[in-house]
KEKE-3310 file (N, C-alpha, C; in steps of 0.2 Angstrom, whole numbers, plus 5000, padded with zeros to 4 digits):
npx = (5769:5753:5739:5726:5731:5735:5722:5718:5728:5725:5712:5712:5720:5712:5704:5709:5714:5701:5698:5706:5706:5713:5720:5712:5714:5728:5736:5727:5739:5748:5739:5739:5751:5754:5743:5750:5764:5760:5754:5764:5772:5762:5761:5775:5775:5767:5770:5782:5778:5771:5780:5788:5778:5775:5788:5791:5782:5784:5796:5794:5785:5793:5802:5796:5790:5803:5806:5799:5800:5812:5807:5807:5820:5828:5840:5847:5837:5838:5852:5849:5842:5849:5864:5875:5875:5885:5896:5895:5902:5899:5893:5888:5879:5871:5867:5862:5849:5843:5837:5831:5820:5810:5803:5798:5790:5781:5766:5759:5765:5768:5778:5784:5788:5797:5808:5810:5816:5827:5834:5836:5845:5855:5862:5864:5874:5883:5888:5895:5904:5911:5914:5924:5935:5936:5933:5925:5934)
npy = (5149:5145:5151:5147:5138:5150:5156:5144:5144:5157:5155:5145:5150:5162:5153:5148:5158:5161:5151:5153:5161:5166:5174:5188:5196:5201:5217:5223:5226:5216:5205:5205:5200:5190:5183:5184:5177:5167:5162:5162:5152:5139:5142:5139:5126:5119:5123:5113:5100:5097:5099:5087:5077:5079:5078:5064:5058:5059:5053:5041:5035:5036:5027:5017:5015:5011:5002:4990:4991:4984:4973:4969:4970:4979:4984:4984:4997:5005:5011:5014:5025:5033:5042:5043:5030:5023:5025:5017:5004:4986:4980:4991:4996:4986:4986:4998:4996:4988:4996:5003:5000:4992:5004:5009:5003:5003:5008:5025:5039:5053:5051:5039:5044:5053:5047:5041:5049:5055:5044:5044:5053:5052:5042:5047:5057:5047:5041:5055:5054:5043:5045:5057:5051:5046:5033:5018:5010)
npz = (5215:5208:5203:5211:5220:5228:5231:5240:5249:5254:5261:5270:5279:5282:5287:5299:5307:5310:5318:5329:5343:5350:5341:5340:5351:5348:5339:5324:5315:5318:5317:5303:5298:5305:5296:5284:5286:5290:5277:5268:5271:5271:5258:5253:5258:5251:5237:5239:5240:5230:5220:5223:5222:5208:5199:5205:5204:5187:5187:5193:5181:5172:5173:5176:5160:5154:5159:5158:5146:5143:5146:5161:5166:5175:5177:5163:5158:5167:5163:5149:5150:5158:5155:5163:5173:5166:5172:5184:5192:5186:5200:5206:5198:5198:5212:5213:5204:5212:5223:5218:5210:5218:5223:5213:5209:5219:5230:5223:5232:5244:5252:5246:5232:5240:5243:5230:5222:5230:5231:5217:5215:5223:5217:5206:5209:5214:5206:5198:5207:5204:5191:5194:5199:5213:5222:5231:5244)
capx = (5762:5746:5734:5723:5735:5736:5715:5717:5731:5721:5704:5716:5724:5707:5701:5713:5713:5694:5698:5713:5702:5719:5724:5709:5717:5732:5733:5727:5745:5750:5736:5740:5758:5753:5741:5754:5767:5757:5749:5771:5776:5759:5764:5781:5776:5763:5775:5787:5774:5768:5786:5788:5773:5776:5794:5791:5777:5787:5803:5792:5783:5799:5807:5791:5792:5809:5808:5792:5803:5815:5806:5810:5827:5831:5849:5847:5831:5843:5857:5847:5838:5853:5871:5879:5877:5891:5902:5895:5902:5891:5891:5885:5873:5864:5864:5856:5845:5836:5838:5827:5815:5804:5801:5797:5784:5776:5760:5760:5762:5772:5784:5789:5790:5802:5812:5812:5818:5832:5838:5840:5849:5861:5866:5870:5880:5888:5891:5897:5910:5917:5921:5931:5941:5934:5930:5926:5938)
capy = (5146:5144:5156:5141:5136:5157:5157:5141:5145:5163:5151:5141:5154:5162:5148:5145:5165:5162:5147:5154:5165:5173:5180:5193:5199:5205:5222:5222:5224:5208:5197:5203:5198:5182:5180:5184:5174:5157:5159:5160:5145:5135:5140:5137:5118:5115:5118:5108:5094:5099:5097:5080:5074:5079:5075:5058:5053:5058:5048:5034:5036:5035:5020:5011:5012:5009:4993:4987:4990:4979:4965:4967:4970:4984:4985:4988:5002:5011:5010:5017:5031:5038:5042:5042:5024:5019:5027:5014:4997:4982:4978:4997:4997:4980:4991:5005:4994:4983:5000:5009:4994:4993:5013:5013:4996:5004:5012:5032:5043:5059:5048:5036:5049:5058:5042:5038:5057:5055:5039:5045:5059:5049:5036:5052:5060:5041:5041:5058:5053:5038:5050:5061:5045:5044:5025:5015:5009)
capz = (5217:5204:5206:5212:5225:5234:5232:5243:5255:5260:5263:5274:5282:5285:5293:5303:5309:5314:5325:5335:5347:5354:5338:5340:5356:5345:5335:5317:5311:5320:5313:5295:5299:5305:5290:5277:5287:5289:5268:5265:5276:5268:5250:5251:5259:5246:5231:5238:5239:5223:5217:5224:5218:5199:5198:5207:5196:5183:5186:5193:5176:5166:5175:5173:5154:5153:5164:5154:5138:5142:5149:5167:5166:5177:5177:5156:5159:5169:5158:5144:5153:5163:5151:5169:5174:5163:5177:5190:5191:5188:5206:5209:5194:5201:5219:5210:5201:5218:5229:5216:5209:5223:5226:5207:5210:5227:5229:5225:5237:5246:5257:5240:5230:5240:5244:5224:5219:5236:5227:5211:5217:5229:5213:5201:5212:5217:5197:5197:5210:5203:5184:5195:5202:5219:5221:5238:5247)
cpx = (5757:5742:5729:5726:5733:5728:5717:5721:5726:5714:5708:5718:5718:5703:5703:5713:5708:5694:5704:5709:5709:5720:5718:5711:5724:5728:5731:5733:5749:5746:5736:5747:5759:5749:5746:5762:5766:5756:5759:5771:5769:5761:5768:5781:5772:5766:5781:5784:5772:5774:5788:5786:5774:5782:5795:5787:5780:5795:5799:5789:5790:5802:5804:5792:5797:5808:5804:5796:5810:5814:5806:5815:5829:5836:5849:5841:5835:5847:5854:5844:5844:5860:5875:5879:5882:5898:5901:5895:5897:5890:5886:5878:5868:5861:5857:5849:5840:5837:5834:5819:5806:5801:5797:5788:5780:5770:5764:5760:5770:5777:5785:5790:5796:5810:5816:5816:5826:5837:5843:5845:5856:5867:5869:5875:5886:5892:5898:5905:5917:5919:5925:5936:5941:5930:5929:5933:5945)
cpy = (5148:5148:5152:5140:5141:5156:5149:5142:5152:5160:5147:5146:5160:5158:5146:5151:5162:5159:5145:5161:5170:5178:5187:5198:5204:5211:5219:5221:5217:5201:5199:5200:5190:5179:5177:5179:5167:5158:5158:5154:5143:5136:5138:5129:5116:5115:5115:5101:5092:5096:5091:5076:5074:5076:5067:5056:5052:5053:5041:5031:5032:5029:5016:5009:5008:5001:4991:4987:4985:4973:4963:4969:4980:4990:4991:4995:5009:5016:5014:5021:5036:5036:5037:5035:5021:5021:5022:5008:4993:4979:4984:4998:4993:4984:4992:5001:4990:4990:5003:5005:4993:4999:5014:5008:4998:5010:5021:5035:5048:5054:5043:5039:5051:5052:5041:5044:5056:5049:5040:5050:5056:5046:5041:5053:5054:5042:5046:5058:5048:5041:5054:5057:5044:5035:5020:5009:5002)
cpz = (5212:5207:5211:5218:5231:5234:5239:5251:5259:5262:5270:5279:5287:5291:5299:5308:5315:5319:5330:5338:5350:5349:5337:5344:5355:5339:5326:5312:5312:5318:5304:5295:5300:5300:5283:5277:5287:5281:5266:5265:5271:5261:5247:5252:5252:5239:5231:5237:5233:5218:5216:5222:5211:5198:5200:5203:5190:5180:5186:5185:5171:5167:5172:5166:5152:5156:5159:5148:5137:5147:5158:5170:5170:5175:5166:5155:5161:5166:5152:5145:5154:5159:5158:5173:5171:5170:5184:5189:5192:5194:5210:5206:5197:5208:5217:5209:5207:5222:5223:5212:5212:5222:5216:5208:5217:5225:5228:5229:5239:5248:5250:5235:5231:5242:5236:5223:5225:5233:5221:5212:5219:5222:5209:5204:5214:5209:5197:5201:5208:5197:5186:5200:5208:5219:5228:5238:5241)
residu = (UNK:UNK:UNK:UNK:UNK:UNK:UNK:UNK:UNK:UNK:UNK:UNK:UNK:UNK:UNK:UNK:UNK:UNK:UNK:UNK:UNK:UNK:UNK:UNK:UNK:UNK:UNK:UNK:UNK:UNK:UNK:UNK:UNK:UNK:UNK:UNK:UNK:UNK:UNK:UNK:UNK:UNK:UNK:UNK:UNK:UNK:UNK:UNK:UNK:UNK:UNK:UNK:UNK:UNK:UNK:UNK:UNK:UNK:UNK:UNK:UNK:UNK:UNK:UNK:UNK:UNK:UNK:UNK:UNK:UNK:UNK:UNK:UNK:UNK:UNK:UNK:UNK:UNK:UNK:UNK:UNK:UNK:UNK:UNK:UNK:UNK:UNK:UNK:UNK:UNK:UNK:UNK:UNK:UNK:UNK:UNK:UNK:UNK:UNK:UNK:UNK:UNK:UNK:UNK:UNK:UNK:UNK:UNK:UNK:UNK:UNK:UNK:UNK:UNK:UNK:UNK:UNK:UNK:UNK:UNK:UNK:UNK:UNK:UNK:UNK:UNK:UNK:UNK:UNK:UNK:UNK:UNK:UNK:UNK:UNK:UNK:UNK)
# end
């Protein structure tokens, strides 16, 4: 976590302290416990969100040009970004290609973000199944 990020989570954590009237009712050891336990839990959610967001920008990022560079064409954008496409049939490839299309062409955000990054995920591994000779039915 960015030094920027812990300066925020202990103002959050703070705040959040001030407007829970019970936790004055516990000892001093139990609200720095609970302080240091919620600043955890919020900085381990906020770089995962943090994670999401860059790596999703980044992929969305990448597709974009890629697509733009060949005119539209998906399927070849793919193909020329990702080696491991050559392992997915061109019935699988065209999948890949309208199942990730969209999520690259939709507004930014945490929820398509973490859809796009879950995709791309899914199809490597799908690749990675068909070069060790696993193949649907």
């Amino acid at each position: 976590m960015s030094q920027y990020d812990a300066h925020v989570v202990e103002q959050l954590v703070n705040s959040l302290a001030t407007s829970l009237p019970w936790l004055s009712f516990l000892p001093e050891k139990d609200r720095e416990r609970f302080a240091t336990e919620s600043a955890e839990a919020l900085g381990t959610t906020i770089e995962a969100w943090r994670n999401t967001v860059v790596n999703g920008m980044a992929l969305s990022a990448q597709l974009s040009r890629a697509i733009d560079h060949h005119a539209g064409n998906v399927e070849a954008a793919l193909s020329e970004l990702f080696t491991w496409t050559s392992e997915l049939s061109a019935s699988a490839l065209t999948s890949y290609a309208v199942e990730i299309q969209p999520l690259v062409c939709a507004d930014a955000g945490l929820e398509t973000f973490r859809e796009l990054l879950r995709t791309q995920v899914e199809w490597r591994e799908t690749a990675a199944a068909y070069a060790a000779g696993l193949r649907p039915g």
